[in-house]
N, C-alpha and C positions, 0 to 999 in steps of 0.2 A: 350611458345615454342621459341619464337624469344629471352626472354634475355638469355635462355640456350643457345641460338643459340651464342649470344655475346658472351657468356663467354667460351666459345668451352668446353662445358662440356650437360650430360643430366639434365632435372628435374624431378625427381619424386614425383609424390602425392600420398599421404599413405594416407589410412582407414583404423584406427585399431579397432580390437574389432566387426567386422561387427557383430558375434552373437547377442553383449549386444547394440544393437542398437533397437529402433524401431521406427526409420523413416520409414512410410508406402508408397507404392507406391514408389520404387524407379524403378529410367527411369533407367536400367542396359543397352540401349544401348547406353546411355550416353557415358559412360565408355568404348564402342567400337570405338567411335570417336577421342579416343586419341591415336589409331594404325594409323593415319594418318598422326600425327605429329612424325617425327623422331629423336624429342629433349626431346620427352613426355614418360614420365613410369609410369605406377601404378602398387600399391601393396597393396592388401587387406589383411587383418587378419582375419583371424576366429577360432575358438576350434577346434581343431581334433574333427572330428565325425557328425560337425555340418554344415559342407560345402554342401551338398543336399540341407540340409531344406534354406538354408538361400539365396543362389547363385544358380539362373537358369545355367542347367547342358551346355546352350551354351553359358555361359559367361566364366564359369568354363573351359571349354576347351583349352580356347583361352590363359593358365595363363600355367606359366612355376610353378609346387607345392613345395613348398623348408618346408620341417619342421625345424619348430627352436626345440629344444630339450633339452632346459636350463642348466642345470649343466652337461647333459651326460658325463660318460668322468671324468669329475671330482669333483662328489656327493658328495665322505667323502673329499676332500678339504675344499670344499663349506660349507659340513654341520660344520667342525670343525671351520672355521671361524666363522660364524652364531651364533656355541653354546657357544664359546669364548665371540664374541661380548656381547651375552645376559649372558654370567659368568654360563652359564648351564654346568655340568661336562658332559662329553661325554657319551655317551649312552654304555651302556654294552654290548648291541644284535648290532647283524647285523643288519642295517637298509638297506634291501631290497627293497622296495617299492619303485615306480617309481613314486610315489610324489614325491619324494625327492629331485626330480633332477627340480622341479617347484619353482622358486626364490618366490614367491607368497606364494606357502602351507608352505614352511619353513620359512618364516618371521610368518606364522600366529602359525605354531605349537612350534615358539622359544619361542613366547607372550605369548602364552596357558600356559608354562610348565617358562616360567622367573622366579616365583616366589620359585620355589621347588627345595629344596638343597640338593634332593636324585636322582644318575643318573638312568636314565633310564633304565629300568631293564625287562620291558613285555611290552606285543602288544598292540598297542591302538588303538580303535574303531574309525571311522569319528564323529560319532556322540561327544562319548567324548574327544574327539579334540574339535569341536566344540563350546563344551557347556563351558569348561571350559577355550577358547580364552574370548567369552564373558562372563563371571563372571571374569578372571582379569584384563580386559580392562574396566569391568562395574564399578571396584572400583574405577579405575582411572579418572572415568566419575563424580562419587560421589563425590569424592574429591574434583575434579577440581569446582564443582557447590556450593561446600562446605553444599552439603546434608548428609545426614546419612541414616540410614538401609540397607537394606540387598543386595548386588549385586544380588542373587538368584533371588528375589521378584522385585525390582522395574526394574534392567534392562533384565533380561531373562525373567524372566513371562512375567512381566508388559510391557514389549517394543518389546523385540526382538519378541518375540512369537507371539503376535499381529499383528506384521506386517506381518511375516508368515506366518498368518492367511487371512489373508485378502486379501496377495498373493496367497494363494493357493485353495482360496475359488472364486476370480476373474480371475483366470488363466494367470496369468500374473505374471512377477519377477519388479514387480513396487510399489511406492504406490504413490499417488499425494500428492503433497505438503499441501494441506491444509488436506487430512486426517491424515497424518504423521504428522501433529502438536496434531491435538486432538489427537492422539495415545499418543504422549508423555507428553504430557496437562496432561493427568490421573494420572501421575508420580509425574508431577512436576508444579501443576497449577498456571497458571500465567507467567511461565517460557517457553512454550514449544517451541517456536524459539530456546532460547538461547540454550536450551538442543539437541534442535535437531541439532543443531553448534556443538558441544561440542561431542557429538554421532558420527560425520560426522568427528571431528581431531582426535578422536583416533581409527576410523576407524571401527565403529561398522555398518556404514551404509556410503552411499555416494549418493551425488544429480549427475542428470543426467539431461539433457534439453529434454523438449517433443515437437516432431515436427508435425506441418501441412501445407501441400504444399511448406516444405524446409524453414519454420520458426519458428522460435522458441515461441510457444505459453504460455508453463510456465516449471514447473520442477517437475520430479518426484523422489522417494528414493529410491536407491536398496541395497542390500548387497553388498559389495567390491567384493568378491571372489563368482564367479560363482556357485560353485560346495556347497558353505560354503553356500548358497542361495538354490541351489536345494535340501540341507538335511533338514535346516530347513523350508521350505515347506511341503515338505515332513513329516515329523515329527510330524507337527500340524494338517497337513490333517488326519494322520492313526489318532490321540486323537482324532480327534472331531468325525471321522467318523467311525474306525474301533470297532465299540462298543463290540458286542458278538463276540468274539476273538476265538468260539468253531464252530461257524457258518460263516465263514468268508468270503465264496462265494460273497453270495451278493451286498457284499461292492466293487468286482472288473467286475462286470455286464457292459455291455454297457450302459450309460447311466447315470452312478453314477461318483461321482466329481476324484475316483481314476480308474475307468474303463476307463473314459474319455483320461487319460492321457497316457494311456496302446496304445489305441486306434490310438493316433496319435504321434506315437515312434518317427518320424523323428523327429519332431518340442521338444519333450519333451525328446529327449534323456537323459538330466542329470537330469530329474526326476527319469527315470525308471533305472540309476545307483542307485539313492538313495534307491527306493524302493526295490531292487536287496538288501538293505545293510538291511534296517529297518524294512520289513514285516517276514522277519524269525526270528529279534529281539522282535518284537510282538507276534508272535503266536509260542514262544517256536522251532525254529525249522523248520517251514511249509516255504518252501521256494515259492517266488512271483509264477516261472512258474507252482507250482500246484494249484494255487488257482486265478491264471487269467483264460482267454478264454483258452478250449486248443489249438487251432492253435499261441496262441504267442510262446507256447512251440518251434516253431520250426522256428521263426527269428531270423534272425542273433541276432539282439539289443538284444533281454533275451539269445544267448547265452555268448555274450560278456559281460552285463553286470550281469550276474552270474559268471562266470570267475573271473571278477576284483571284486564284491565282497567279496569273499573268501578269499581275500587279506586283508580286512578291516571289518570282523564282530566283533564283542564282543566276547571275549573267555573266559568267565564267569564261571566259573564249580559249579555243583551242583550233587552231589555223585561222584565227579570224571570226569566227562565226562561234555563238552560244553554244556552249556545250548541253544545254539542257532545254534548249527549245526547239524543237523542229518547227521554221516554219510552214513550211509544205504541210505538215499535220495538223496543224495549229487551224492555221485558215482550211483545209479539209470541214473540219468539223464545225467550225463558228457559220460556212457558208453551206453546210447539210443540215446541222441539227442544231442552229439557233435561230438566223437569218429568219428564214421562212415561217419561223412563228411568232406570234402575237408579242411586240415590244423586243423581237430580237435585235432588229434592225439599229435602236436605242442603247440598249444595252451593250451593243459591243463597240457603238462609238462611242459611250461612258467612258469604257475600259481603254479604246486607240487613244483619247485623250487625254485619259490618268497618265500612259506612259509614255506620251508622247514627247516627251523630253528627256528621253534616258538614251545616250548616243548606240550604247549596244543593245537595245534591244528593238528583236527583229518586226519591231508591232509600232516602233513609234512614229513620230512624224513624217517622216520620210514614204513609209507605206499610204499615211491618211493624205500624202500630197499627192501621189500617182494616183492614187484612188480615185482623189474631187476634180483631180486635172481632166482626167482621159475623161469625163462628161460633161457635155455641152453643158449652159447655163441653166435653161428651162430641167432637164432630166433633175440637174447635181440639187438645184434649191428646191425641187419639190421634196426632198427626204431633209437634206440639210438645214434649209433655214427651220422648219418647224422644231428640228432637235435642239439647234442652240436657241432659239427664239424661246423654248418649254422650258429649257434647262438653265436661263439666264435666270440668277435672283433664288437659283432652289440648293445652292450650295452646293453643287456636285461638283465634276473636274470642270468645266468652264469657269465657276466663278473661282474656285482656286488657281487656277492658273492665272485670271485676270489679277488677284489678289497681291500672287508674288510678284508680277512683273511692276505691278506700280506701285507697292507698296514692302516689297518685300527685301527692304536691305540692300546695301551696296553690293552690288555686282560688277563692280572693278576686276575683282579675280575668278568671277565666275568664268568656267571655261567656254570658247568658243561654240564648241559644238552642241552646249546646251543651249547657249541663245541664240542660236539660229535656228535648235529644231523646235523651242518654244517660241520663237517669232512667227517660225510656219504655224503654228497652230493655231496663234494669235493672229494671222493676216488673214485666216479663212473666215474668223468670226468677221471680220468685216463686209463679209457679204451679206449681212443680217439685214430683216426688212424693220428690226426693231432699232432706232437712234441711239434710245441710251447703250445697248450694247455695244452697236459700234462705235458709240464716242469713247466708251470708256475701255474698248481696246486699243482704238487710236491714243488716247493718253496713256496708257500701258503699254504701248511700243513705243512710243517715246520716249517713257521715265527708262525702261530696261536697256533703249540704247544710246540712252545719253553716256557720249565717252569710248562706245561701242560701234563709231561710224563703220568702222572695214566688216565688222560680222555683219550688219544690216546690208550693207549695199549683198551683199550673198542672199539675203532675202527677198531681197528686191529680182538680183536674175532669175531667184527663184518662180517668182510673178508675173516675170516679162511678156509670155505668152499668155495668160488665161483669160478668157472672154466674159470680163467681170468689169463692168465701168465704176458699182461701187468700191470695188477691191484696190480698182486703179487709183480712183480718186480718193481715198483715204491712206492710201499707201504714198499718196504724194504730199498727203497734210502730213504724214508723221515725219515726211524727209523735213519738210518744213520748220516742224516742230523739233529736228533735232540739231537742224543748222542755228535753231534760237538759244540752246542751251548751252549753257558757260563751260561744260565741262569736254568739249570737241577741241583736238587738236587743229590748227587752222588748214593743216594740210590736208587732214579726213574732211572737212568740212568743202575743200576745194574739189578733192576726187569726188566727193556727192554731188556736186553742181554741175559737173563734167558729165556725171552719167544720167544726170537731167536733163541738162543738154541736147548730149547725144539720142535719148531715147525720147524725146518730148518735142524739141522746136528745129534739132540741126536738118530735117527735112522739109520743114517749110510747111507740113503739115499736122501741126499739134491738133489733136483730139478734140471735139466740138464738142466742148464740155467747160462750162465756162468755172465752175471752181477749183477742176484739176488742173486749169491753164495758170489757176494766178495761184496756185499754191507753189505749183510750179515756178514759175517767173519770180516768187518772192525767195525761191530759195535758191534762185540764178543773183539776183539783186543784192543778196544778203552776203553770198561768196564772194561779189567781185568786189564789195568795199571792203573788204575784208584782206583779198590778198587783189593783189592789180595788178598780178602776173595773169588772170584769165582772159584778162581781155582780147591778149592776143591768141587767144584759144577757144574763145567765143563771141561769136556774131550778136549783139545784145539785140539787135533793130528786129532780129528774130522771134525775140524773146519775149519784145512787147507790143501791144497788139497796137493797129490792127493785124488780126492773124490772116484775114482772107476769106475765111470760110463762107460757106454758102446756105443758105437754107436749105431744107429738105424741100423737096417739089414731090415726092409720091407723099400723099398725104391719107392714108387708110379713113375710109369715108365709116358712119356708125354703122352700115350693111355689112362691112367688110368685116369688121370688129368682132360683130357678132356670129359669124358666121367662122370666124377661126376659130375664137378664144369660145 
């Protein structure tokens, strides 16, 4: 306090990482003593989620809460530096996921995938993230020790798993130093210091110092990445213990080593995301909150991390359909024990939108289109526009998704089925009562289907019927804006003016809507100089006004008005 004081400036003491700590018995009124000093700051760190279990709620009070939020903001920046860095081609799909914006998962998911000269193309599971950071970092373990065989066998079986085990069997994300030598002993005998050095530089595990009465008594080993630690726990617990996988009760009883962990949610939180990810990977399907207690069905922690799992299961198909997600179960529970309370309704079209661009799986666009269609206007915008209207500007999956369609890289070989179920998703936000949202999806359907005339018009029949004049009329500035762009073959560009045409002026009665009429008519005008084979396939005199139309004559007097609305 006094050389701050010298130096007319404050000092702050940071503790970071309070979760991955386990100094026991900490004095936290220690920590209040430093409000008495007015040259003195502290600042703790902890996981989102994990601030209860870890920090008494009257120390917590006393702290001004700042989230840091990694990349937010600027994800596909970040991620194209990253996949540059590591000479990874850029990914094909919208990368949604709000890992992404964690400097942390994307150094580990660049490692994972460094080695493969095909870009990314479908959805990848946590688990196989995982598995396959450690199998190409385990080669480079082999190398480095100038061993041979298999990464699979000596460093995922033989090491990684073991110690996963041994964490998840002692309840603890640790191992001590001299068991994690015999652990890696079995690998490498005679070696296992060195190995376990060697393990430790390319990041497959990391030492930590173990404390008693605030000293340092020896050293134990954890995983580097928290989350990359609670799956593989996770994971070795269900193999050892989830045996009869038709019978599966049992294994989540009070009492038993995964019942356990259900049981004390605060402290175990990023287990029971894992298990949110891995027991429907287990049993085909059967998601955690049926086959835990039923009263977990109804906390918060299983509804949250049922949620963010849906973001990250295995989308495996076997006849067609997911092997690892029942729909029917799925919407069960979101429309009994989320829906109906406070911010559920939000939170699960977070979630429809995060994955609403992933062609297999059974929650993406496709569902949130039958959804907003089958209700009228007035019902659909009294939930919807307030969600994207909140959610526009706060970085969640709306503005990501806005993010990659207009700015996110050439999507020449993006696959079709992505950019039609991300067009859907982007055509609904255009019902917005906010402008700048809707203008900057309307430019975001344009940059994504520039070049991409034939998937849009499928977005288009996708719209044909919904009883939305904004939706219509901006779905007609973006054909507009795609007939303006260089990159349209002239032939796509003629089929788009055909089916403007036909759905706008070939009956004589265009829409009494006068910007949808000349967005319209400008991307008729724009076609026929273009190719002068339309003319005899369309009647222009149609196309430019006068159109005919009539005024309204019921004209709602202010009695009326008031008396409805």
């Amino acid at each position: 306090n006094q050389y701050a004081a010298t130096k007319r400036t404050r000092a702050i003491i940071i503790v970071d990482a309070v979760n991955e700590s386990q100094a026991s018995g900490v004095r936290w009124e220690q920590f209040d003593r430093v409000n008495k000093y007015k040259n003195l700051g502290v600042i703790l760190s902890v996981r989102s989620g994990f601030e209860q279990s870890e920090i008494p709620p009257s120390v917590l009070k006393s702290y001004v809460k700042v989230e840091h939020e990694g990349f937010v903001s600027h994800e596909w920046e970040a991620l194209t530096k990253f996949f540059t860095e590591y000479n990874l081609p850029l990914p094909e799909v919208p990368i949604l996921f709000s890992e992404f914006r964690i400097p942390l998962f994307l150094k580990i998911f660049c490692e994972a995938f460094a080695k493969s000269p095909k870009p990314i193309k479908g959805h990848r599971g946590f688990t196989h993230i995982f598995e396959k950071y450690v199998i190409a970092q385990g080669k480079a373990v082999l190398e480095k020790l100038g061993e041979t065989g298999e990464s699979v066998r000596r460093i995922w079986n033989g090491t990684i798993k073991e110690f996963a085990l041994y964490m998840g069997e002692n309840g603890t994300d640790r191992v001590p130093e001299k068991r994690a030598i015999s652990i890696v002993a079995k690998q490498f005998p005679s070696r296992g210091k060195k190995a376990l050095a060697v393990l430790e530089k390319y990041w497959l595990i990391t030492k930590a110092p173990r404390y008693k009465k605030y000293k340092i008594i020896g050293f134990d080993y954890r995983f580097p990445y928290q989350k990359f630690s609670d799956h593989l726990i996770v994971r070795n617990l269900l193999k050892k213990h989830l045996i009869n996988t038709a019978s599966p009760l049992q294994y989540f009883k009070k009492g038993t080593k995964v019942g356990n962990i259900i049981k004390d949610e605060w402290s175990n939180r990023g287990l029971i995301e894992a298990l949110s990810i891995q027991v429907p990977e287990r049993l085909r399907g059967r998601e955690l909150v049926y086959v835990a207690p039923k009263k977990f069905r109804y906390q918060e922690i299983a509804k949250d991390s049922f949620l963010e799992s849906l973001t990250w299961r295995d989308l495996s198909l076997k006849n067609g359909k997911p092997k690892y997600i029942n729909q029917k179960w799925v919407l069960s529970y979101l429309n009994k024990y989320i829906l109906p309370y406070y911010g559920g309704n939000e939170k699960i079209l977070e979630t429809l939108i995060t994955v609403s661009a992933i062609p297999n799986h059974p929650l993406n666009a496709r569902l949130l289109h039958r959804y907003l269609a089958k209700k009228k206007m007035p019902e659909r915008d009294a939930f919807w526009l307030p969600f994207i209207n909140n959610r526009y500007g706060d970085e969640g999956a709306v503005n990501r998704l806005l993010a990659w369609a207009w700015h996110g890289g050439d999507k020449s070989k993006t696959q079709d089925s992505f950019l039609r179920l991300a067009g859907v998703t982007l055509a609904w936000f255009l019902a917005s009562s906010n402008r700048f949202l809707r203008d900057r999806s309307t430019k975001a359907l344009v940059s994504m289907f520039n070049g991409r005339i034939p998937v849009f018009l499928k977005v288009l029949d996708d719209f044909k019927s919904i009883d939305d004049p904004y939706i219509q009329e901006r779905l007609c500035a973006v054909t507009y804006g795609c007939v303006l762009q260089p990159g349209n073959k002239k032939e796509d560009v003629s089929k788009l003016a055909l089916h403007t045409y036909n759905s706008i002026f070939k009956d004589r009665k265009p829409p009494t809507h006068i910007l949808l009429r000349d967005y319209a008519r400008g991307v008729i005008e724009v076609a026929v100089t273009q190719d002068t084979t339309l003319k005899s396939k369309i009647d222009i005199k149609r196309v430019r006004p006068p159109y005919g139309s009539s005024f309204a004559t019921a004209i709602s007097s202010l009695a009326d008005l008031k008396r409805k609305y």
